[in-house]
C-alpha positions as semicolon CSV with decimal commas, in nm:
position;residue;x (nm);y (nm);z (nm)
1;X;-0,084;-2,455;3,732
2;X;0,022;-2,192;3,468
3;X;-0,029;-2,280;3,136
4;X;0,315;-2,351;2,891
5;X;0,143;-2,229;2,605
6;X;0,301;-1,983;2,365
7;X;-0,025;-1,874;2,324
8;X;-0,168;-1,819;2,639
9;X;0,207;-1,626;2,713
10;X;0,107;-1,348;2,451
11;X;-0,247;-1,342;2,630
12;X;-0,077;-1,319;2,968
13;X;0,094;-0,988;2,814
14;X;-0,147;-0,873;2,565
15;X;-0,527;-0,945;2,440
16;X;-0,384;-0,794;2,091
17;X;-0,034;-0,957;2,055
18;X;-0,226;-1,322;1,907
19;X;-0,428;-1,150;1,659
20;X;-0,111;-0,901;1,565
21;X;0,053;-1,220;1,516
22;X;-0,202;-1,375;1,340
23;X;-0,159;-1,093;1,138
24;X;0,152;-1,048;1,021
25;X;0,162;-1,372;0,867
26;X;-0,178;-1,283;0,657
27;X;-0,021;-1,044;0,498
28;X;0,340;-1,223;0,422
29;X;0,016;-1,484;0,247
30;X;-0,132;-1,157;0,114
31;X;0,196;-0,925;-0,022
32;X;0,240;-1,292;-0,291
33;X;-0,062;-1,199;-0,435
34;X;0,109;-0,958;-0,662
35;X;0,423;-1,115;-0,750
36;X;0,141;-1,418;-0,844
37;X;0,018;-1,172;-1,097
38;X;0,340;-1,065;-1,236
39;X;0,424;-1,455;-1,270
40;X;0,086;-1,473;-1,472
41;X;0,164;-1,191;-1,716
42;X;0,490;-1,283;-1,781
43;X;0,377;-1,635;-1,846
44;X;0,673;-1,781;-1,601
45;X;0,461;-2,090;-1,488
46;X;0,731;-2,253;-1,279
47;X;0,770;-1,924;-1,085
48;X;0,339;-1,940;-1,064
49;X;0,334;-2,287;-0,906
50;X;0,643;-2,160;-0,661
51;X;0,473;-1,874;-0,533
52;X;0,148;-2,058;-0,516
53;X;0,353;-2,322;-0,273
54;X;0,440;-2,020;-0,080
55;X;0,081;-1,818;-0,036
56;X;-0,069;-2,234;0,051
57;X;0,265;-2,251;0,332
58;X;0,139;-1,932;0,482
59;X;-0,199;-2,008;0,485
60;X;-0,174;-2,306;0,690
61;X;0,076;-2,129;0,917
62;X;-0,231;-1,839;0,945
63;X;-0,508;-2,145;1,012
64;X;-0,252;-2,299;1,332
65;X;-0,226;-1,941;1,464
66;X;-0,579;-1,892;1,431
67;X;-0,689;-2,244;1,568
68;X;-0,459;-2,228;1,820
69;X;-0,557;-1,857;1,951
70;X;-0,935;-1,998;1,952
71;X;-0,860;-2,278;2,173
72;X;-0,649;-2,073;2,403
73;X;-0,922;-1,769;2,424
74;X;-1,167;-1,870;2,567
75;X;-0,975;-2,040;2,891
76;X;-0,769;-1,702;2,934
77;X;-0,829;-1,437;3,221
78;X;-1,054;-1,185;3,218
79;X;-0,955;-0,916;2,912
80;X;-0,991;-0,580;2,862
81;X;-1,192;-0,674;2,566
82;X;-1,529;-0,903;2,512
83;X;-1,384;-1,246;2,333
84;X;-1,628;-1,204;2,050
85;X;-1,492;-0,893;1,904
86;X;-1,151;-1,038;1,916
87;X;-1,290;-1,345;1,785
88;X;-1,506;-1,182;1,472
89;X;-1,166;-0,948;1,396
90;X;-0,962;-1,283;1,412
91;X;-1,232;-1,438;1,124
92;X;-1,185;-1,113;0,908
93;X;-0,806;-1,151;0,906
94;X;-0,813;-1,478;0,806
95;X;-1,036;-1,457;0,549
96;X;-0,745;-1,247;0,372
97;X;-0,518;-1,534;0,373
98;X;-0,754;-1,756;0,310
99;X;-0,888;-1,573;-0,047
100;X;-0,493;-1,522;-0,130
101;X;-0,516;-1,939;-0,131
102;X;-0,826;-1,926;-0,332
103;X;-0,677;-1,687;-0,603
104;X;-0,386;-1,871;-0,624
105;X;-0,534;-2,237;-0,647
106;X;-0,737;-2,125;-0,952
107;X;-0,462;-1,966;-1,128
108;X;-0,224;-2,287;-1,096
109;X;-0,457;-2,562;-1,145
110;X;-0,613;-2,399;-1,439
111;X;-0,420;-2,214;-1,724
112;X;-0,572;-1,829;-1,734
113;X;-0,430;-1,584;-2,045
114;X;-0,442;-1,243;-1,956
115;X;-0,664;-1,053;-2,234
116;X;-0,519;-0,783;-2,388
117;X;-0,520;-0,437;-2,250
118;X;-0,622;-0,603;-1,859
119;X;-0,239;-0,628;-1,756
120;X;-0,199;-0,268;-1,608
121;X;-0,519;-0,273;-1,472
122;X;-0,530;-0,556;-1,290
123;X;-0,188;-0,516;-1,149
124;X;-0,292;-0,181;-1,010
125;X;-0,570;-0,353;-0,894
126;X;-0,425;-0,609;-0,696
127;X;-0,154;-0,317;-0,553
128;X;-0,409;-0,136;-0,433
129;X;-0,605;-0,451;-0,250
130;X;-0,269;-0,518;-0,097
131;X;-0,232;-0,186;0,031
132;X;-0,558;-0,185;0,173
133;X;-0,510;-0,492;0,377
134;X;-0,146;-0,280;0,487
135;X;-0,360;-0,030;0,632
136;X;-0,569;-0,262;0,821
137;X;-0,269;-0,404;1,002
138;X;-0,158;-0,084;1,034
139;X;-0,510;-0,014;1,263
140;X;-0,401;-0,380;1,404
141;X;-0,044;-0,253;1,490
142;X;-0,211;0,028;1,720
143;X;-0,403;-0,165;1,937
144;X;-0,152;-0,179;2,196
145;X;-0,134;0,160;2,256
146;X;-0,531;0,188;2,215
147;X;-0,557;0,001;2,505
148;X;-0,281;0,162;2,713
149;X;-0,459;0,508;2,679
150;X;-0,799;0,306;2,793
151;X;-0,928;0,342;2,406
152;X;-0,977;0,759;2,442
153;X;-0,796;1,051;2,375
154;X;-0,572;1,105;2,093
155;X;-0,460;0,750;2,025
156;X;-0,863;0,694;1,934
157;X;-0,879;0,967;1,732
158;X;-0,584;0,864;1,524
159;X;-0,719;0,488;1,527
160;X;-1,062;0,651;1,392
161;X;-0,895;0,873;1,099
162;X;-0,680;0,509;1,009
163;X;-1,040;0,334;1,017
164;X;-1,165;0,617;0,780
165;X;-0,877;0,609;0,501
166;X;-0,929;0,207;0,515
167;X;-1,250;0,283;0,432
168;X;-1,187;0,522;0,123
169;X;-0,928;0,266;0,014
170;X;-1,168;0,005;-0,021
171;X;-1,387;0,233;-0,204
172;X;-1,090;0,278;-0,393
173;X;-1,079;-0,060;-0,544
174;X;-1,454;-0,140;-0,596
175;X;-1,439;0,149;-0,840
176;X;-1,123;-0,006;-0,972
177;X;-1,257;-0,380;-0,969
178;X;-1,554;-0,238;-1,155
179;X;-1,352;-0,109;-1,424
180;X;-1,199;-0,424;-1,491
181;X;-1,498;-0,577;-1,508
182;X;-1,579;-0,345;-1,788
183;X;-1,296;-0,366;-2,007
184;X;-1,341;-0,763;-1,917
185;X;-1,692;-0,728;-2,121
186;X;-1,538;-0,531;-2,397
187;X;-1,329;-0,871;-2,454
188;X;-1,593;-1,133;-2,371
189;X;-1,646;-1,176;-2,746
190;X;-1,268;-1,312;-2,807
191;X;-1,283;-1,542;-2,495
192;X;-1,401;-1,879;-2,438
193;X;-1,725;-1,801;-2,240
194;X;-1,563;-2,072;-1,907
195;X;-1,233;-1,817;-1,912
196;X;-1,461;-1,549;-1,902
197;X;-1,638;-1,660;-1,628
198;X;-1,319;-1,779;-1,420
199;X;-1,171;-1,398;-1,529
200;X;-1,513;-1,247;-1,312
201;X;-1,431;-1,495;-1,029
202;X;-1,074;-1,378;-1,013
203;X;-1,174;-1,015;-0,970
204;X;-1,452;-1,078;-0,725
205;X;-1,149;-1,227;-0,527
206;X;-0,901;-0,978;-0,577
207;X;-1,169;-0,734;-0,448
208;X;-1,260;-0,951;-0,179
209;X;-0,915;-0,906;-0,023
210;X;-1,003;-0,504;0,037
211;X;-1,332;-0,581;0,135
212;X;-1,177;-0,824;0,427
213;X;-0,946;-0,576;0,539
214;X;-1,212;-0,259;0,576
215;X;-1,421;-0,584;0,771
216;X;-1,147;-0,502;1,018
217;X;-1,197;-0,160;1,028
218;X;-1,537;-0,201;1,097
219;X;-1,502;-0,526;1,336
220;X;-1,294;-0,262;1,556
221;X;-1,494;-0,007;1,548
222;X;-1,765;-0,218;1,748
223;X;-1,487;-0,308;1,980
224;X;-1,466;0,059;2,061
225;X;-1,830;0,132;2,127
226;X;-1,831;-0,135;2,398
């Protein structure tokens, strides 16, 4: 009996389309991260607790995607692809939307000041996390075609050189998230020491979103070597 499933259906056409899915709605969680931020340093708390609702919508819509795919996977027809690598690129992905939840819990359910002089930075910050994760749907995006041309040729090396600027991006923002953890210290002194604390939490986090997507990078790159 053929399965009904919406899932199984994008299975039936492609191992990738799921997790592309899955995808795209990680990073509609993800690209609120920044407008989250704005909210922050504008001190617009209604529009904070809005987008919060928004990023918490889209991370439950990312956890039935990704549920759902893990239930269907494993009963699916032979791929072209070993389960676990889709599986481990699926847990990456997710872990995107899920730290997007995580950033924007804390900054509703407890009231965070921005010290002075950390605005610019950690806006530029958080851009550059978001375009990281961009790039790594980007590699996502491609898959289709990586498979079509039997993961070889020209499509691989262009897959590769995307997997290498992911990487330099993320590099990017560890050297960026380190920065902001200095001029954090420089203001320790004026801050109540649980603020400060809750400030190096945020921008572990904010990293953490570039350091998911490169995962992905990485993840695939394992894929390929099979």
């Amino acid at each position: 009996m053929l399965s009904t499933s919406p899932m199984a259906a994008l299975f039936g056409r492609s191992p990738f389309k799921p997790l592309q899915q899955h995808m795209r709605v990680v990073i509609e969680c993800v690209n609120e991260v920044q407008p989250l931020f704005e909210a922050l340093i504008a001190g617009e708390q209604a529009l904070l607790g809005e987008i919060k609702h928004r990023i918490f919508v889209k991370e439950r819509e990312a956890d039935a995607l990704r549920n759902e795919m893990c239930d269907q996977l494993p009963r699916s027809m032979l791929l072209a692809v070993d389960r676990r690598d889709l599986l481990d690129l699926l847990a990456v992905q997710d872990a995107m939307a899920d730290t997007a939840q995580d950033i924007a819990g804390l900054l509703v359910e407890r009231t965070m000041d921005v010290p002075a002089g950390l605005a610019d930075p950690l806006v530029r910050l958080v851009v550059r996390c978001t375009d990281t994760c961009h790039q790594a749907q980007r590699i996502i995006d491609e898959l289709d075609q990586l498979l079509e041309t039997g993961f070889r040729g020209r499509e691989l090396a262009r897959v590769e050189e995307m997997i290498v600027e992911l990487a330099r991006m993320e590099s990017d923002t560890d050297l960026m998230g380190m920065a902001l953890a200095r001029a954090l210290f420089v203001e320790e002194e004026r801050l109540k020491p649980v603020s400060v604390m809750f400030w190096y939490q945020l921008i572990q986090w904010i990293g953490n979103l570039a350091d998911s997507a490169e995962k992905v990078g990485e993840r695939l790159r394992v894929m390929i070597a099979r």
